[in-house]
C-alpha positions in Angstrom: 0.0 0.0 0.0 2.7 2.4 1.1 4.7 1.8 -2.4 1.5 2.1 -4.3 1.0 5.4 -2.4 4.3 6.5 -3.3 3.5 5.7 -6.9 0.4 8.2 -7.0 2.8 11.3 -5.2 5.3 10.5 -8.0 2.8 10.5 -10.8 1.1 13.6 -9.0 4.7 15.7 -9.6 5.1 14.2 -13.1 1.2 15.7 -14.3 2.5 19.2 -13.0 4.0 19.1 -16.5 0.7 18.3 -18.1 -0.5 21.5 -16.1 2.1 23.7 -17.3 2.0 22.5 -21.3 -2.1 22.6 -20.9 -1.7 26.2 -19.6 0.8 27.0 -21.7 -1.1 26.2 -25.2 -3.9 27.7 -23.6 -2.3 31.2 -23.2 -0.1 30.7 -26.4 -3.1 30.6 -28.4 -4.4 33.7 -28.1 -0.8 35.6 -26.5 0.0 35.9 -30.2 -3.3 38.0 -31.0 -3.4 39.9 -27.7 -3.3 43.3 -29.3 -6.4 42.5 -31.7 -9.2 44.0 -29.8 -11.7 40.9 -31.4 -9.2 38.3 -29.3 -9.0 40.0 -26.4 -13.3 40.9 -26.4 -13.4 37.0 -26.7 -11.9 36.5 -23.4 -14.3 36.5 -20.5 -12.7 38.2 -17.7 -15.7 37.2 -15.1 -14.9 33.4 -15.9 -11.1 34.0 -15.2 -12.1 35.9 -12.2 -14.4 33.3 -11.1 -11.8 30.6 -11.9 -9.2 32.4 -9.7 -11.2 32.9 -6.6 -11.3 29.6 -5.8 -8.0 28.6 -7.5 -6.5 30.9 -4.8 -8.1 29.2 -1.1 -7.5 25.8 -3.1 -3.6 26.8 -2.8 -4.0 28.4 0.3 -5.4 25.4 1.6 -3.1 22.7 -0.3 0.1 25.3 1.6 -1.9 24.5 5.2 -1.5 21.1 4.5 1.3 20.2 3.1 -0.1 19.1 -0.4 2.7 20.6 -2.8 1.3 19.0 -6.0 -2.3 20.2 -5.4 -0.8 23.9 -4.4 1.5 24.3 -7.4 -1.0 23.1 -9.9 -3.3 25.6 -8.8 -0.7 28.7 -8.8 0.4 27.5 -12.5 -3.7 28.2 -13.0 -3.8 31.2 -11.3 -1.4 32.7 -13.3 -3.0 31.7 -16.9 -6.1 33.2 -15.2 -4.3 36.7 -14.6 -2.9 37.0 -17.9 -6.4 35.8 -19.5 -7.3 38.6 -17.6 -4.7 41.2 -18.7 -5.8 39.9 -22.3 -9.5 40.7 -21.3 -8.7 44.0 -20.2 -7.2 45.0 -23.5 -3.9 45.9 -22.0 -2.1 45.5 -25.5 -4.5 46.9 -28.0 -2.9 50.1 -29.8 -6.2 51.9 -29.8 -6.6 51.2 -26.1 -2.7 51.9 -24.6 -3.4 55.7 -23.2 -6.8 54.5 -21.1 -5.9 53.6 -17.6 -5.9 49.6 -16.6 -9.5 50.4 -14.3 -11.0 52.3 -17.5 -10.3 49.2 -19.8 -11.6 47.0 -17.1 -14.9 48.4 -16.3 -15.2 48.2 -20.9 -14.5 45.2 -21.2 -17.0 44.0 -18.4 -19.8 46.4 -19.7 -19.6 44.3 -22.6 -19.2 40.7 -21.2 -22.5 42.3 -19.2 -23.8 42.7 -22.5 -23.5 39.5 -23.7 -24.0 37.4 -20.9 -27.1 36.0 -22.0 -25.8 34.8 -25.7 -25.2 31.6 -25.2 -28.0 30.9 -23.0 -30.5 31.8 -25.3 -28.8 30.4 -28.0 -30.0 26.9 -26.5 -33.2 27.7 -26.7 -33.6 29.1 -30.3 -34.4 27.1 -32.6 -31.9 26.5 -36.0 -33.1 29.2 -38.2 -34.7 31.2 -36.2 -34.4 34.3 -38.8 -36.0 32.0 -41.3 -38.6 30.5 -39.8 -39.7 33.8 -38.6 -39.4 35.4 -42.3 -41.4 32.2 -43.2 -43.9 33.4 -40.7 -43.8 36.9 -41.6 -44.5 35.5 -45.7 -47.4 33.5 -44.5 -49.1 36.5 -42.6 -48.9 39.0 -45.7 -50.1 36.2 -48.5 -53.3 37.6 -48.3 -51.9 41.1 -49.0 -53.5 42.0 -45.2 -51.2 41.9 -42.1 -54.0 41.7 -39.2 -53.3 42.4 -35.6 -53.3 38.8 -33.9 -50.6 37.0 -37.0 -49.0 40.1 -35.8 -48.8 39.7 -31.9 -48.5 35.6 -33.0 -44.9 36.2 -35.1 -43.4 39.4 -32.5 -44.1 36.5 -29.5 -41.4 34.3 -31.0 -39.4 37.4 -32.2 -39.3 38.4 -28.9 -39.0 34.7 -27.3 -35.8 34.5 -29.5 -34.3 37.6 -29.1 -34.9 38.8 -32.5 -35.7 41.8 -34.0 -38.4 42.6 -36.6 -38.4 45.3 -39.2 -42.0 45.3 -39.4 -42.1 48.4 -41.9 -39.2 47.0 -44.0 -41.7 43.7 -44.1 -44.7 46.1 -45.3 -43.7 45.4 -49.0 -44.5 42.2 -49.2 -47.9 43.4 -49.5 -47.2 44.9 -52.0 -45.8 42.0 -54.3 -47.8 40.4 -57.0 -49.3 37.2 -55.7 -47.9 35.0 -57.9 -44.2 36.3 -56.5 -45.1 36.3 -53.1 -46.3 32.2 -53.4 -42.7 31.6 -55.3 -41.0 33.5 -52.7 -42.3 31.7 -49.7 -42.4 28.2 -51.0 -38.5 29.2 -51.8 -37.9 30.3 -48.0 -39.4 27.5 -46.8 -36.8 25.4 -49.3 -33.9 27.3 -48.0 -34.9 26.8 -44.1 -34.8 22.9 -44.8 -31.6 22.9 -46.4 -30.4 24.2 -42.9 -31.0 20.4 -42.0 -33.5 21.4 -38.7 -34.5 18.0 -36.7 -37.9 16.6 -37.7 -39.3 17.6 -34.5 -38.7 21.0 -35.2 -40.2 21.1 -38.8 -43.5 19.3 -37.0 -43.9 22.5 -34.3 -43.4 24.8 -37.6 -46.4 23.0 -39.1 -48.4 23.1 -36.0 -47.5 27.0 -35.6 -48.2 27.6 -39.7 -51.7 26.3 -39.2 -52.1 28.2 -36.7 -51.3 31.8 -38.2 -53.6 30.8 -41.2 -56.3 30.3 -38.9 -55.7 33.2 -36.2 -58.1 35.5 -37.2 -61.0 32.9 -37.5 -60.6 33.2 -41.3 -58.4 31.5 -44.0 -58.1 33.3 -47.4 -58.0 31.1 -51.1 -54.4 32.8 -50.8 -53.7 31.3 -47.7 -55.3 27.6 -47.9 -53.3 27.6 -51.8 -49.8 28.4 -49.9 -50.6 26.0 -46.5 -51.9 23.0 -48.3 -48.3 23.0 -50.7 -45.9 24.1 -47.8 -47.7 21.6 -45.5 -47.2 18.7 -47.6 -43.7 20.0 -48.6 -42.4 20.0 -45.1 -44.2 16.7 -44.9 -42.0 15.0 -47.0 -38.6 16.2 -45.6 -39.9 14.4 -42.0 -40.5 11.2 -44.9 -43.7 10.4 -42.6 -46.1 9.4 -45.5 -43.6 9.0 -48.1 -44.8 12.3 -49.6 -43.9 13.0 -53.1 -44.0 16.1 -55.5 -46.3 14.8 -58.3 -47.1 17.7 -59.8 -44.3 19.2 -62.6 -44.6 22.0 -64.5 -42.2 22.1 -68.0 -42.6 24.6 -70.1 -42.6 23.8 -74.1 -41.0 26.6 -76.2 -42.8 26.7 -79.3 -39.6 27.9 -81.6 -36.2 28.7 -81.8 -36.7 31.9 -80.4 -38.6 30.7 -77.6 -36.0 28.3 -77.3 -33.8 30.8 -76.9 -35.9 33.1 -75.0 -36.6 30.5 -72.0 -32.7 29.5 -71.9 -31.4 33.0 -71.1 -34.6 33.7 -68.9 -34.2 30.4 -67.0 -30.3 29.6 -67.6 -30.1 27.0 -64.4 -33.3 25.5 -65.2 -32.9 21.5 -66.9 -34.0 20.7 -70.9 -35.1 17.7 -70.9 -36.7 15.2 -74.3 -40.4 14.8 -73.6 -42.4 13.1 -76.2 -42.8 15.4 -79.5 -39.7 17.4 -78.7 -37.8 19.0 -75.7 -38.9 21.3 -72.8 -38.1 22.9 -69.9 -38.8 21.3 -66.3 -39.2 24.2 -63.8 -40.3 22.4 -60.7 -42.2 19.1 -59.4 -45.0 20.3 -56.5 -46.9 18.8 -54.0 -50.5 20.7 -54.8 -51.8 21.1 -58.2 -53.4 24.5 -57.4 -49.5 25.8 -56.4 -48.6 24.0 -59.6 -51.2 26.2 -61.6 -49.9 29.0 -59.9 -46.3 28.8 -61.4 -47.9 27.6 -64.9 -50.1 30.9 -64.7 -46.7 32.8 -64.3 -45.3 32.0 -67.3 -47.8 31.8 -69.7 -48.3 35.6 -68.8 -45.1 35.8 -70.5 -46.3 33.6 -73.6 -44.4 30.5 -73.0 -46.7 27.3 -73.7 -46.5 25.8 -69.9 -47.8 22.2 -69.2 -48.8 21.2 -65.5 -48.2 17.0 -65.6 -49.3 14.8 -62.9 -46.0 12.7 -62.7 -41.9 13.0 -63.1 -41.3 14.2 -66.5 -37.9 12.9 -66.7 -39.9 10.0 -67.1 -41.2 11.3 -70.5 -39.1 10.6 -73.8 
């Protein structure tokens, strides 16, 4: 027992050095960029400080009795803590060098003070959180009217999230023409699931969507059109019901210049062979009345488009 005990103090004395490399790397990390004033904002000098205090009766108390190991490892921490500290204070930022040590202080923990709350509340928003609430904000104006309760509904999670709303920016949206405003939100709702949220997630945004289209006790054609797709569109990213876009639209140009015409409008879209010639596949949806929305779109601008219940790569 003894010789295993004398094993432990040994080892104890030999992982001062993995104190003293750990601290080390630590402080070498950011000693380099000490005098960029991003670095040494990053430091937190309340968690230094906090780490210190007890650091300090830990090798006040290791001195009392006797327990050299535990008191030098905690004075190789203490010191990291000070110079984190020094960091923190800006001590060797240029713009900062004629301010007194107390001025920089009482700066740099206005704005830790500031920022306190970051990470916190970063665990409770959701991924996305700026889309979802554009998403939101989409949904409300479809109609063309913002009314008082979608309003209250959205600035709840704004506020929930610690997010701001630029609700006049947001006022010309009603002023789009409804066939852009269904292309734009059916395209936000794209990007937001290319962030990759979890499933549980997407099935409180449904929930929430249904909601704010039923808020003021009456749902607009507009809003049922743009619910029903989205609904059945963030359906098949959860692959529930093995949900599939069945509806395509392709537009058929009817001669060269059309031909033309639709390549330079459309450059990223795909030409594909469909039977009798080639076209232009703009999108596979999940409702037919969305897909008649994007056909009415460009037959506005004389373009033969064809709304087919199916994939047309299929079609040769």
């Amino acid at each position: 027992m003894e010789l295993f005990k004398s094993f432990i103090s040994i080892m104890a004395y030999a992982s001062l050095g993995f104190s003293v490399a750990a601290a080390y790397l630590k402080i070498n990390k950011i000693w380099k960029r000490k005098h960029i004033a991003e670095v040494a904002d990053s430091v937190s000098i309340m968690g230094n400080v906090f780490d210190i205090i007890p650091l300090s009766f830990f090798a006040l108390n290791f001195l009392f009795v006797a327990q050299w190991q535990g008191m030098i490892d905690s004075i190789i921490w203490i010191f990291a803590g000070v110079l984190s500290v020094l960091i923190g204070s800006r001590l060797w930022v240029q713009v900062d060098r004629n301010k007194t040590f107390w001025t920089r202080l009482k700066e740099a923990l206005k704005l830790e003070k500031s920022e306190v709350g970051y990470l916190a509340t970063s665990f409770f928003r959701p991924s996305g959180a700026e889309l979802i609430l554009e998403i939101f904000t989409r949904f409300a104006y479809i109609d063309q009217d913002l009314v008082d309760r979608e309003k209250e509904l959205i600035q709840s999670f704004a506020d929930t999230w610690h997010l701001d709303i630029d609700w006049e920016q947001h006022e010309k949206l009603a002023k789009l023409e409804q066939s852009v405003s269904f292309i734009k939100t059916r395209d936000t709702v794209a990007r937001y699931l290319k962030t990759s949220p979890p499933a549980e997630q997407v099935a409180q945004l449904i929930d929430v969507l249904h909601a704010l289209v039923k808020i003021d006790e009456n749902v607009s054609d507009q809003e049922a059109l743009i619910l029903k797709e989205v609904h059945q569109f963030l359906l098949s990213y959860m692959d529930d019901a093995n949900i599939e876009a069945n509806f395509t639209v392709l537009i058929a140009p009817q001669n060269r210049d059309q031909d033309t015409a639709i390549a330079a409008l459309l450059p990223d879209v795909e030409k594909i062979a469909v039977a009798g010639g080639t076209g232009y596949l703009i999108g596979s949806y999940y409702s037919q009345d969305y897909a008649e929305v994007i056909c009415d779109q460009y037959r506005a601008l004389g373009f033969l488009t064809i709304d087919m219940v199916g994939d047309a790569t299929g079609i040769a």
